[in-house]
C-alpha positions in Angstrom: 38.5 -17.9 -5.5 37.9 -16.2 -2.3 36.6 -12.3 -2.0 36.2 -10.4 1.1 33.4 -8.7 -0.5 30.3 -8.2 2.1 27.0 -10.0 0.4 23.8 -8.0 0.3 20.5 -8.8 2.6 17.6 -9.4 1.1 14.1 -10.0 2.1 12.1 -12.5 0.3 8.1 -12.2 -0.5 5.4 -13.0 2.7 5.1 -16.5 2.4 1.5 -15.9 4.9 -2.2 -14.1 4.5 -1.2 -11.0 5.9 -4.4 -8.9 5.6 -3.9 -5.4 2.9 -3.1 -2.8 5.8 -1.0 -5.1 7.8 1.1 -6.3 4.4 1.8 -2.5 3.7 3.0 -1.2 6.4 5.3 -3.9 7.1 6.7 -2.9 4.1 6.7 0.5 4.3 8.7 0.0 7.4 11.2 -2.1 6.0 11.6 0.7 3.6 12.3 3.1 6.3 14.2 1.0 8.7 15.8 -1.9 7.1 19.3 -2.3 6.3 18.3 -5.0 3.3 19.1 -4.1 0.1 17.0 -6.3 -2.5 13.3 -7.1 -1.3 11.2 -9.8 -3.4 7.2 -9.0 -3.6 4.1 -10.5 -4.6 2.0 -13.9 -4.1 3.9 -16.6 -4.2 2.0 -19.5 -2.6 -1.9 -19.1 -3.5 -3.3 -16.8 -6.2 -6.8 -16.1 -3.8 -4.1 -14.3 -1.8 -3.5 -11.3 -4.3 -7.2 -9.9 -3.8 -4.9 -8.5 -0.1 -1.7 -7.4 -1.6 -3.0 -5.5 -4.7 -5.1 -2.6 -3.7 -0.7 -2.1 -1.9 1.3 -2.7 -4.3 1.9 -0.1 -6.6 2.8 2.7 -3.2 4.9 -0.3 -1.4 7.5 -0.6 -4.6 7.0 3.1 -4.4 8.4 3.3 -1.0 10.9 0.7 -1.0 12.6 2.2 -4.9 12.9 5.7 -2.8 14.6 4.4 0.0 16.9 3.1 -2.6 15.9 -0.9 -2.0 16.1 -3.0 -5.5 12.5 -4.3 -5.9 11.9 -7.8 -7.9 8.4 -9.5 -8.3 7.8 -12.9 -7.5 6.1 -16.1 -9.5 3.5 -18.3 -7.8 5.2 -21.6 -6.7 2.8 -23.7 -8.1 0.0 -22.6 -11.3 -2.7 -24.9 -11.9 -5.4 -22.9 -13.0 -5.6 -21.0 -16.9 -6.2 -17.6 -14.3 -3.1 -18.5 -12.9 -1.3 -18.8 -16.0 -2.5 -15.4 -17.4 -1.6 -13.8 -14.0 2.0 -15.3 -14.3 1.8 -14.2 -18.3 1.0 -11.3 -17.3 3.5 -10.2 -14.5 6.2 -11.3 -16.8 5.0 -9.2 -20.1 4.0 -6.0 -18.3 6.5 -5.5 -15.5 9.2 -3.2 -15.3 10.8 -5.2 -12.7 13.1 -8.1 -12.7 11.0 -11.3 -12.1 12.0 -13.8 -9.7 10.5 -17.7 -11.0 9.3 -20.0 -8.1 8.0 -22.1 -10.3 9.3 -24.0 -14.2 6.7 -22.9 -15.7 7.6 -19.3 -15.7 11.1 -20.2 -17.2 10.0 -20.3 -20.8 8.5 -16.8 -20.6 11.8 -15.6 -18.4 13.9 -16.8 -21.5 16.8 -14.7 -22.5 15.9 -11.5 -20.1 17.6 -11.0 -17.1 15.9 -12.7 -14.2 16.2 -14.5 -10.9 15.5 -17.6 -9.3 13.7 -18.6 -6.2 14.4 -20.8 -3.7 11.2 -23.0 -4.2 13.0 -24.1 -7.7 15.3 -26.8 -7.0 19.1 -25.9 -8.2 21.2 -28.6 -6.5 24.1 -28.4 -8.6 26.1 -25.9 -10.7 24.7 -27.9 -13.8 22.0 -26.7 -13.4 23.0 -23.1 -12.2 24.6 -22.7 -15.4 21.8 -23.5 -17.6 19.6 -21.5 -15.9 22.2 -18.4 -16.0 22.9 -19.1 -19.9 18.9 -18.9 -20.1 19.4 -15.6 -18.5 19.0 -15.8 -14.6 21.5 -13.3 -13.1 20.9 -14.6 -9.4 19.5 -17.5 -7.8 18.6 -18.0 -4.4 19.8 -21.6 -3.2 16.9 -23.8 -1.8 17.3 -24.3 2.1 17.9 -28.1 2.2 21.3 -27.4 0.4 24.0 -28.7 2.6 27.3 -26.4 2.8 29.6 -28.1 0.8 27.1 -28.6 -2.3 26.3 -24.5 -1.9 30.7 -24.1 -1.6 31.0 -26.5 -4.9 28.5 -23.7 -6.8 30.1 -21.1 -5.6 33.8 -22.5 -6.5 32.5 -23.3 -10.0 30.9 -20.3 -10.6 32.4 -17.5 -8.9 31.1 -14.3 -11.1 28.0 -15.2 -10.9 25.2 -14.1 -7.5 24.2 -17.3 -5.6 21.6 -16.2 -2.2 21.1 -18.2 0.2 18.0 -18.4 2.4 19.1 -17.6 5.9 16.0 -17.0 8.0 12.7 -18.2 8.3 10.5 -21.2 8.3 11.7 -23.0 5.2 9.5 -23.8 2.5 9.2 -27.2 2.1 6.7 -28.8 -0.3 3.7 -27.0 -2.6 0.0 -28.7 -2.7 -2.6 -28.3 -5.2 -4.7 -28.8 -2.2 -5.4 -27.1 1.0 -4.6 -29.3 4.2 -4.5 -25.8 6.4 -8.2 -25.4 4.9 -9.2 -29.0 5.2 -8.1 -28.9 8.8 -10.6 -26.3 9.6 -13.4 -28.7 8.2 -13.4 -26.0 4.6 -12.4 -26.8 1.3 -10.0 -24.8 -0.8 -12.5 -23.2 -3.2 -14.6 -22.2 -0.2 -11.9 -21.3 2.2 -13.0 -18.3 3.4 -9.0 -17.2 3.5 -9.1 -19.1 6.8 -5.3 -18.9 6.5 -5.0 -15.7 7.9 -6.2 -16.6 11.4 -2.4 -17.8 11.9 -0.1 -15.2 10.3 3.0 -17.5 11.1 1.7 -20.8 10.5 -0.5 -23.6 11.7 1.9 -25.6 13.6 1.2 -29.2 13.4 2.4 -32.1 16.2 2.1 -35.2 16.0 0.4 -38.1 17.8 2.5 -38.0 20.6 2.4 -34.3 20.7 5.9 -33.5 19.3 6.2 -30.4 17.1 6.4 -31.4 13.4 5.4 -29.1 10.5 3.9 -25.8 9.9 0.9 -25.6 7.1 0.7 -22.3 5.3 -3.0 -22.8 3.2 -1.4 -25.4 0.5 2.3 -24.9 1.7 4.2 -27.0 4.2 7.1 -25.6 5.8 9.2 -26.5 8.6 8.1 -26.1 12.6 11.6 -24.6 12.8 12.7 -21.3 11.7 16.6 -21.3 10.1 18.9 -19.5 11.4 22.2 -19.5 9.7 23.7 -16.6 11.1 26.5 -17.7 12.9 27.0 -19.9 10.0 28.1 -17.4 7.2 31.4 -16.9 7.5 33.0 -19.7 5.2 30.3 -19.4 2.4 31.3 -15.2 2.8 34.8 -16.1 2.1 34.1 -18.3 -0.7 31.9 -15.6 -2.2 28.3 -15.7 -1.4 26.4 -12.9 -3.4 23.0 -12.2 -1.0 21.7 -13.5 2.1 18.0 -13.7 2.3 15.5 -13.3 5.3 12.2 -15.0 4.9 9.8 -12.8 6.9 8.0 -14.2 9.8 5.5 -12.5 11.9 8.1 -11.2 14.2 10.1 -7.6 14.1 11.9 -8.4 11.0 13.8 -5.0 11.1 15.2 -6.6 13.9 16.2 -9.2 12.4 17.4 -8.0 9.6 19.7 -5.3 12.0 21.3 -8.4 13.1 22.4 -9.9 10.2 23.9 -7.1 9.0 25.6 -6.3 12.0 27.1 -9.9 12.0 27.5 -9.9 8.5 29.5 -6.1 9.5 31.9 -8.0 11.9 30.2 -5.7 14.3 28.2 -8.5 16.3 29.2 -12.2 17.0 27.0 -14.8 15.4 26.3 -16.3 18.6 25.3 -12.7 20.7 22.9 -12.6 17.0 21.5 -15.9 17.9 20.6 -14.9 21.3 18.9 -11.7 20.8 17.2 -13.5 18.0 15.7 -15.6 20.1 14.0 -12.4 21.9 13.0 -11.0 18.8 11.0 -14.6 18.0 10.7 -16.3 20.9 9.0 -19.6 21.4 10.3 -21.0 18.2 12.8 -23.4 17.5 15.6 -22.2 15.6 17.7 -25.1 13.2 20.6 -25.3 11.2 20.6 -29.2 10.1 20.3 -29.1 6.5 23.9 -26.9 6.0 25.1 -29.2 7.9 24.0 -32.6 6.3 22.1 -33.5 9.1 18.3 -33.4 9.7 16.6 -30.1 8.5 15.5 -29.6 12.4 18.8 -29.7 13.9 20.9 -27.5 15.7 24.7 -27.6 15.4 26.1 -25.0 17.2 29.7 -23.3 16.6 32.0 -25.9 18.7 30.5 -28.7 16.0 31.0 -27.0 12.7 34.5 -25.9 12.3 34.4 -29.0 9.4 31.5 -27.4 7.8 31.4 -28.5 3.9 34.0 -30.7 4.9 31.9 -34.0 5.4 
């Protein structure tokens, strides 16, 4: 089944420590500016973070409902402390908004009321997309290691239902119960001192020989590369894709988001996108790899994926 329907844009939750002011009023601009549609909220990778976000929250889904955006809160990726299972009890009992799991052990809770899952929860398979939409997830944001043709089988095998995939940003790779960004500034994670939020896009990490490798976000990992699938949309539009989600990065990410949309529009070619994205975050490696079964840090450009999903 093909549609020529145009998927939504989304923005996903701030993966970083983004101090309370700073958090805001990126979000109240994206309120005012941003042509996204859907915008994900709340802590998702350590639960010290929320003591920043909070005090916020409540005026940001304020300002993003009356600009007419469709607000869901996010899950922590990973809960290993009873405070941490209250605060995920919690979000899930009380709110008013749809809840987005990043983490299993909200799916219990979740059962049988609409929800949505994140890209941190590993659907690989319409197998599992369907038992997670019988449990009552109405959209599901496909993680970023997905190669095309696994993300065009979903899609062909459930075509009613909202698949999302993650389009921009360093992807999220693996969840610690530890803290190697802490550890490598000689702290430990209960005494961290949010030490995090000296890099508000990462600690980028090289290796021995100095080659770029991975970026650690407190006790997340995720890639040295930021994705960039823009100039990569156009079959997975065709076969149906529901959203298309921006992971924000400290960059203009109204920006960003302008140019997915216009590409996404047929207004702008993927490739003039690519180039002006690479002004709007410069010095940093965009990659492609994983869509196209290759390495997660590769680039295929245009000329080499006419056969995308084909292989």
């Amino acid at each position: 089944m093909t549609t020529t329907r145009k998927p939504s844009l989304s923005l996903g939750p701030v993966y970083f420590l983004w101090d309370g002011p700073k958090w805001r009023d990126f979000y109240f601009r994206i309120a005012d500016e941003a042509p996204v549609e859907h915008v994900t909220l709340g802590e998702t990778v350590c639960s010290k973070r929320q003591h920043f976000s909070e005090p916020h929250i409540a005026e940001v889904i304020e300002r993003l409902e009356a600009a007419g955006k469709k607000v869901t809160l996010s899950t922590l990726a990973m809960v290993t402390l009873e405070r941490e299972s209250r605060q995920v009890r919690d979000l899930i009992r009380d709110s008013e908004h749809p809840v987005e799991a990043n983490d299993l052990s909200a799916l219990g809770l979740l059962r049988d009321r609409p929800h949505s899952i994140g890209p941190l929860v590993n659907v690989y398979n319409a197998a599992t997309a369907r038992t997670l939409a019988a449990r009552g997830a109405e959209n599901i944001c496909l993680p970023p290691e997905l190669p095309a043709a696994s993300v065009l089988q979903m899609l062909a095998a459930m075509p009613d239902f909202s698949f999302e995939l993650f389009a921009f940003g360093r992807m999220p790779l693996a969840i610690s119960a530890r803290c190697a960004h802490a550890r490598s500034k000689g702290l430990t994670k209960d005494n961290c001192q949010f030490i995090c939020g000296e890099e508000p896009d990462g600690l980028p990490l090289r290796t021995l020989d100095k080659q770029s490798f991975l970026v650690l976000n407190g006790v997340q990992t995720m890639s040295n590369s930021c994705a960039v699938l823009v100039d990569d949309l156009a079959p997975l539009v065709e076969a149906g894709l529901s959203r298309v989600r921006l992971s924000p990065q400290d960059c203009d990410m109204v920006k960003v988001a302008g140019l997915y949309r216009a590409v996404l529009d047929g207004r702008m070619d993927g490739e003039e996108a690519i180039s002006e994205l690479a002004e709007v975050y410069p010095g940093v490696r965009f990659s492609n790899g994983f869509l196209h079964q290759q390495e997660g840090a590769a680039w295929v450009s245009r000329g080499r994926n006419a056969a995308m999903g084909h292989g």
